[in-house]
C-alpha positions in Angstrom: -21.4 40.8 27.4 -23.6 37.6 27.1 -22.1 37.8 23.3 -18.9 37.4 24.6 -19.5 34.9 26.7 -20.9 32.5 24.3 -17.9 33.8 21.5 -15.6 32.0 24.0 -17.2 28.8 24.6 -17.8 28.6 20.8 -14.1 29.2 20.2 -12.7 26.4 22.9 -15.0 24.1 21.9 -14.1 24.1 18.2 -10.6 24.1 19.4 -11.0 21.0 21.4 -13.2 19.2 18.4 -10.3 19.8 15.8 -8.0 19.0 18.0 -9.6 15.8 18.3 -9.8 14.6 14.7 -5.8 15.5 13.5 -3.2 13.2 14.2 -0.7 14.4 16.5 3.1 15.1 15.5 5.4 12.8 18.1 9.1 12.9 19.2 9.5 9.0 19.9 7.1 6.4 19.4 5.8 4.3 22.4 6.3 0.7 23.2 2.5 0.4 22.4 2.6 2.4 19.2 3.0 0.0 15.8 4.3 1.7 13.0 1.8 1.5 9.8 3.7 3.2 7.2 5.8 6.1 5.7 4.1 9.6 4.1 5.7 12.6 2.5 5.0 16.1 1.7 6.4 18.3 -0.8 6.1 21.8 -2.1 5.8 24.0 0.7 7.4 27.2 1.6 7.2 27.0 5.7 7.8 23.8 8.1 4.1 24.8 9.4 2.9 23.8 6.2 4.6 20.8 5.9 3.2 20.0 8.9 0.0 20.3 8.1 0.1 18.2 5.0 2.0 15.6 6.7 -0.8 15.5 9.5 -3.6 15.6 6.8 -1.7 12.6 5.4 -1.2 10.6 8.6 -4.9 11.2 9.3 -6.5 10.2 5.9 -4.2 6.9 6.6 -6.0 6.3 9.6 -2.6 6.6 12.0 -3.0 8.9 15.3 0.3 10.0 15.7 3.2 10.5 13.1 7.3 11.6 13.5 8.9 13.5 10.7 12.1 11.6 9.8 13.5 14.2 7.6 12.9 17.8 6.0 14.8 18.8 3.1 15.2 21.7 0.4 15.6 25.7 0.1 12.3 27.1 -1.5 10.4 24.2 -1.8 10.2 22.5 1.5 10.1 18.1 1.0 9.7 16.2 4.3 9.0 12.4 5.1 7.1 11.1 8.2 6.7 7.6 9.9 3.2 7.1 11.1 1.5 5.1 13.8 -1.2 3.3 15.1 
């Protein structure tokens, strides 16, 4: 039981840490948010991949928030993304 216990704690708290460092996907920028550039992704098969590259992007760039613009393709998933400061 006390395994369990400290299983869960483990679990939320690396949920909250990683939560933390990625940038987080928007629907409309702020008045306070300034836009600091434009990424894109490429080559993936689900929008949850896409994602996740665009957010990798966005956070390597230094931005705390991006807003995909645009997703495009059949097999091969493209998308672009604003990101912010």
């Amino acid at each position: 039981m006390k395994n369990v216990k400290i299983f869960a704690v483990a679990a939320t708290l690396s949920l909250i840490s990683f939560g933390s460092f990625a940038a987080q996907q928007i629907n409309q920028p702020s008045g306070d948010m300034q836009k600091i550039g434009v990424i894109s992704a490429a080559n993936s098969t689900t929008l949850g991949g896409l994602e996740a590259k665009l957010s990798q992007q966005a956070k390597e760039a230094g931005a705390s928030s991006y807003r995909i613009i645009s997703v495009t393709g059949n097999n091969k998933l493209h998308a672009d993304a604003e990101i912010y400061k």
